[in-house]
LUMMARTOR-492902 format. One record per residue (C-alpha): residue in three letters; chain; residue number from 0; x, y, z. Coordinates in Angstrom, 1 decimal, decimal comma, padded with zeros to 4 digits. Layout:
! residues N
<balum><resn>Ala</resn><chain>A</chain><resi>NUM</resi><east>X</east><north>Y</north><up>Z</up></balum>
...
! end
This chain:
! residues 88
<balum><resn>Unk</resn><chain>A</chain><resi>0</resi><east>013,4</east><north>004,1</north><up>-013,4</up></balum>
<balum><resn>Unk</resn><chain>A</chain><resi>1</resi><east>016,0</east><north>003,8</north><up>-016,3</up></balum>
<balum><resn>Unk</resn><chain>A</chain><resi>2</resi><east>015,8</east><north>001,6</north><up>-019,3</up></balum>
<balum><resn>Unk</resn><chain>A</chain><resi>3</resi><east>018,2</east><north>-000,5</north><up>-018,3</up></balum>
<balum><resn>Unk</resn><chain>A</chain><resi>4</resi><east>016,5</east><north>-001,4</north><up>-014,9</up></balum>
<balum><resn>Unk</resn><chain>A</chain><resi>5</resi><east>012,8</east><north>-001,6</north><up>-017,0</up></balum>
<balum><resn>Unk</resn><chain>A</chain><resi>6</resi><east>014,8</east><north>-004,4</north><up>-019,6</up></balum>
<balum><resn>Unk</resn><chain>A</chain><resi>7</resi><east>016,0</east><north>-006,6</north><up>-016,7</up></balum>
<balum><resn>Unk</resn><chain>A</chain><resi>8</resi><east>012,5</east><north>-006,5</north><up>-014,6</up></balum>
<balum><resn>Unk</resn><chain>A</chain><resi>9</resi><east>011,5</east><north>-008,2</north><up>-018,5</up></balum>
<balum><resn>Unk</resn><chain>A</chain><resi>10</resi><east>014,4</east><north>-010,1</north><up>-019,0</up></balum>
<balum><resn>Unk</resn><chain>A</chain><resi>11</resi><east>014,4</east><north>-011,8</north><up>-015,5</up></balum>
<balum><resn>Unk</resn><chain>A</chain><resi>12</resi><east>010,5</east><north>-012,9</north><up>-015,7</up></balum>
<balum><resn>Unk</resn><chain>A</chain><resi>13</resi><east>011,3</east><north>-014,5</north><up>-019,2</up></balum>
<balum><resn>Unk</resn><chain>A</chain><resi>14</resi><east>013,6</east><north>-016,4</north><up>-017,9</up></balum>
<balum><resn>Unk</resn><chain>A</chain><resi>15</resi><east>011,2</east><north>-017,1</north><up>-014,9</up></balum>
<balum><resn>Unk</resn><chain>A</chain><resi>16</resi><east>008,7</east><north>-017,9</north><up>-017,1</up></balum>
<balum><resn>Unk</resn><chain>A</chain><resi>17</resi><east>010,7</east><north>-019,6</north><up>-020,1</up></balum>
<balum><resn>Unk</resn><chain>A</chain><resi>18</resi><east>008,1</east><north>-017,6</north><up>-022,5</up></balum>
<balum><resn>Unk</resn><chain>A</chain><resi>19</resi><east>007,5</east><north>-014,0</north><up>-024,0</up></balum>
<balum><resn>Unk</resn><chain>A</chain><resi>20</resi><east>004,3</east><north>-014,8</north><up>-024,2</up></balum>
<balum><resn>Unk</resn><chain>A</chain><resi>21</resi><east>002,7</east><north>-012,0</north><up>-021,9</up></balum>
<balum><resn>Unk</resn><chain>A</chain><resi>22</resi><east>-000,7</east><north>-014,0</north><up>-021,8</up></balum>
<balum><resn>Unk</resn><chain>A</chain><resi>23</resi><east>001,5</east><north>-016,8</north><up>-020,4</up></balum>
<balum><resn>Unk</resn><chain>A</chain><resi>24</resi><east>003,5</east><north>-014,7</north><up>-018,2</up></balum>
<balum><resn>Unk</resn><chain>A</chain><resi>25</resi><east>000,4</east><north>-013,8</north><up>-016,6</up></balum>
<balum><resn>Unk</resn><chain>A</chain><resi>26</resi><east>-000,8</east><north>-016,8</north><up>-016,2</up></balum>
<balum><resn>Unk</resn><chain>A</chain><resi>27</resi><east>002,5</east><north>-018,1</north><up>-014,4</up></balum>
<balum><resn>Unk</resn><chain>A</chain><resi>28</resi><east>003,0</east><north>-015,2</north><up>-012,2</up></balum>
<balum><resn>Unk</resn><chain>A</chain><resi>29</resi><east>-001,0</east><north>-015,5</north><up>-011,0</up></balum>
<balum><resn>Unk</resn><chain>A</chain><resi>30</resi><east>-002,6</east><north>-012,5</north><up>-012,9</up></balum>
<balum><resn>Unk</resn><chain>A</chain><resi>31</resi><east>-006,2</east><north>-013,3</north><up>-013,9</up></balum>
<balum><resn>Unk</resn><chain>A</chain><resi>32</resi><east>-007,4</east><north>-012,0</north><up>-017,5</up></balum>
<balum><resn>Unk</resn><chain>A</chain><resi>33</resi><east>-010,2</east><north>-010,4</north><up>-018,8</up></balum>
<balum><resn>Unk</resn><chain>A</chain><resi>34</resi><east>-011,9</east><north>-009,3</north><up>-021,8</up></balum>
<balum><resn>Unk</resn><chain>A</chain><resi>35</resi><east>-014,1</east><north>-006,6</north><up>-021,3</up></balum>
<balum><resn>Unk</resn><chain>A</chain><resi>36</resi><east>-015,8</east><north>-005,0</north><up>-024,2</up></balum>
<balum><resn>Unk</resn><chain>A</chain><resi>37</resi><east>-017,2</east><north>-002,0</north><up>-022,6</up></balum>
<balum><resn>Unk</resn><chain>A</chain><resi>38</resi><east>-014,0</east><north>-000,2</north><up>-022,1</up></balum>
<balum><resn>Unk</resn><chain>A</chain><resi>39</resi><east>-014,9</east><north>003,1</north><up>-024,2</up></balum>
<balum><resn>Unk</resn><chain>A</chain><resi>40</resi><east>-011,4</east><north>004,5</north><up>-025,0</up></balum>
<balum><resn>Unk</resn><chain>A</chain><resi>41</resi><east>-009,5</east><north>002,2</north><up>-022,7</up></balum>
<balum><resn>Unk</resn><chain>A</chain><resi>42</resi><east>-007,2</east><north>000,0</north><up>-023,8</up></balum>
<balum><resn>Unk</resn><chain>A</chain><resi>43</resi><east>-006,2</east><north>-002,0</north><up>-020,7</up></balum>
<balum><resn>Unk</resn><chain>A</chain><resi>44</resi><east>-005,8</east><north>-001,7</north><up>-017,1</up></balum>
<balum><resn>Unk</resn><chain>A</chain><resi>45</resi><east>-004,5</east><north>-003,6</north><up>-013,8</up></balum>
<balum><resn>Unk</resn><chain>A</chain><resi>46</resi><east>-006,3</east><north>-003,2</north><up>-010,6</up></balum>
<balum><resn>Unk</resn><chain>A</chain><resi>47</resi><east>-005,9</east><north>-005,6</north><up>-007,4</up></balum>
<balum><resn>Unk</resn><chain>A</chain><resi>48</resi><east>-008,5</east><north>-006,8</north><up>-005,8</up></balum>
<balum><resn>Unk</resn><chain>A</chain><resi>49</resi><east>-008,6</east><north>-008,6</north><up>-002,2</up></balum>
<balum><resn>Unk</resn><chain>A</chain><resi>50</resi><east>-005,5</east><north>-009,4</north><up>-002,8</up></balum>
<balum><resn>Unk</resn><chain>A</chain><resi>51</resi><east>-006,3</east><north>-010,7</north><up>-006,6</up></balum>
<balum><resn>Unk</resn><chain>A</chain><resi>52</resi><east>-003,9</east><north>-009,7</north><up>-009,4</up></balum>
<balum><resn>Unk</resn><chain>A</chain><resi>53</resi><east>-005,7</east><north>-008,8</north><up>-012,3</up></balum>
<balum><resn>Unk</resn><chain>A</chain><resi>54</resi><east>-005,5</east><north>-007,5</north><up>-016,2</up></balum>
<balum><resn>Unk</resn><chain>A</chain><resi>55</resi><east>-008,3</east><north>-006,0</north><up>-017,9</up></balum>
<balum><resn>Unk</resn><chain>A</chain><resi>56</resi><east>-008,0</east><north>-005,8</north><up>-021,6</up></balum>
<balum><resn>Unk</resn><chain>A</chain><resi>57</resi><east>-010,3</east><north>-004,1</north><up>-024,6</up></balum>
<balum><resn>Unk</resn><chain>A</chain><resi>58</resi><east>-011,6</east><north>-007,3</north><up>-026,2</up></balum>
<balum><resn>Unk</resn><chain>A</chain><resi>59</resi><east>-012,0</east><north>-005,0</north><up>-029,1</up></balum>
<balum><resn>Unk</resn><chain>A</chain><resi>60</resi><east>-008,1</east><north>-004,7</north><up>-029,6</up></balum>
<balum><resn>Unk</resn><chain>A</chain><resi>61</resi><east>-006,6</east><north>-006,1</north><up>-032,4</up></balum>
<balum><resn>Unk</resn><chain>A</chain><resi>62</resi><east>-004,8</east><north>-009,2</north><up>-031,0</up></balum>
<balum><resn>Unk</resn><chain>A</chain><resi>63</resi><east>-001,2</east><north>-007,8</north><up>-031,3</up></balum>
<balum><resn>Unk</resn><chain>A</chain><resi>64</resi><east>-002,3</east><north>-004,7</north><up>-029,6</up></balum>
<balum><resn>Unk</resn><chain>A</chain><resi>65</resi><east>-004,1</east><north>-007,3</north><up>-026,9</up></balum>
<balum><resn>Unk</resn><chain>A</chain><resi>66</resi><east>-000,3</east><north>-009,0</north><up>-026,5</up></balum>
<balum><resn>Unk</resn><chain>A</chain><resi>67</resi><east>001,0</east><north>-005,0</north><up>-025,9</up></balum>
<balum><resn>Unk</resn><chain>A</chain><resi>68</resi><east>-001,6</east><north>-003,9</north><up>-023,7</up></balum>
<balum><resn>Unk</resn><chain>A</chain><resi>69</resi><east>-001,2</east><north>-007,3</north><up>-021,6</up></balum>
<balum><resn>Unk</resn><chain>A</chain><resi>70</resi><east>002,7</east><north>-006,8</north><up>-021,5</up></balum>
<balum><resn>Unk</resn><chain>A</chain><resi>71</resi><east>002,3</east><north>-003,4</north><up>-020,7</up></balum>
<balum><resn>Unk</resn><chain>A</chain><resi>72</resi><east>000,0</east><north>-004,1</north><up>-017,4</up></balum>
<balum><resn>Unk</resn><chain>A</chain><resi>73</resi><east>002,4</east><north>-006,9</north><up>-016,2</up></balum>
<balum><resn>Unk</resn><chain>A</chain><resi>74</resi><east>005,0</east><north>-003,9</north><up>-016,2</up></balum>
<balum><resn>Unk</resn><chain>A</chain><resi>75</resi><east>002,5</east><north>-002,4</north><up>-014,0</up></balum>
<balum><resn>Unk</resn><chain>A</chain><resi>76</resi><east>002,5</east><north>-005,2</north><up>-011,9</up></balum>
<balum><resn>Unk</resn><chain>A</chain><resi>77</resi><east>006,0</east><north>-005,5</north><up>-011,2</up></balum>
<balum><resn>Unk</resn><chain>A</chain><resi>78</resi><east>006,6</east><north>-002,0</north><up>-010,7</up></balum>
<balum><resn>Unk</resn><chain>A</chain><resi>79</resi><east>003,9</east><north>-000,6</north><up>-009,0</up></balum>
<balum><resn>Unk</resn><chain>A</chain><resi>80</resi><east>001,6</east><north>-003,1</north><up>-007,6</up></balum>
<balum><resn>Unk</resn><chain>A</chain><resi>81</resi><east>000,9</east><north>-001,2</north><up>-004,1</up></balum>
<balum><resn>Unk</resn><chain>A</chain><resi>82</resi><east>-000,9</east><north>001,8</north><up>-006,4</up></balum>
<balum><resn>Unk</resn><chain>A</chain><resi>83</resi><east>-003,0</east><north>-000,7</north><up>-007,8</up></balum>
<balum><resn>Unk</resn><chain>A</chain><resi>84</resi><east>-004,6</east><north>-001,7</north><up>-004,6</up></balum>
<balum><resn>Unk</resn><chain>A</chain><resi>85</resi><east>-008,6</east><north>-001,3</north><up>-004,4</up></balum>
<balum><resn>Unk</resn><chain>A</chain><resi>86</resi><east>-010,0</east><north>-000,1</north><up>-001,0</up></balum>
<balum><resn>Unk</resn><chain>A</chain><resi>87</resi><east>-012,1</east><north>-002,7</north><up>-001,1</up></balum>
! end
């Protein structure tokens, strides 16, 4: 995937969304938050479950880093849902 490609899968779901807000994005493109505390090393990660979109974040995080990692797993998302998929 070129940079070019990665800027306009952003771009498109701003203009979607009429925010940059990645906390909002999620919210309007049905990706469920949460804070987990107990992450070790991890900063984030996005899993799907039954069919549920979700973003797990390091409540530890500064709350900049929070908006990164969140923006960063929405790019996961939109890219690559299908390796995201649970078996169960």
């Amino acid at each position: 995937m070129g940079d070019e490609y990665l800027s306009k899968v952003g771009s498109d779901l701003v203009r979607r969304c009429g925010t940059r807000d990645p906390f909002e994005i999620a919210g309007d493109i049905g990706i469920d938050i949460i804070y987990n505390g107990n992450f070790g090393p991890l900063k984030g990660m996005y899993r799907v479950i039954k069919r549920n979109r979700f973003i797990f974040i390091n409540e530890n995080l500064s709350p900049r880093m929070q908006r990164i990692v969140c923006a960063h797993e929405i790019g996961h998302d939109q890219l690559h849902r299908n390796l995201a998929k649970g078996d169960a």
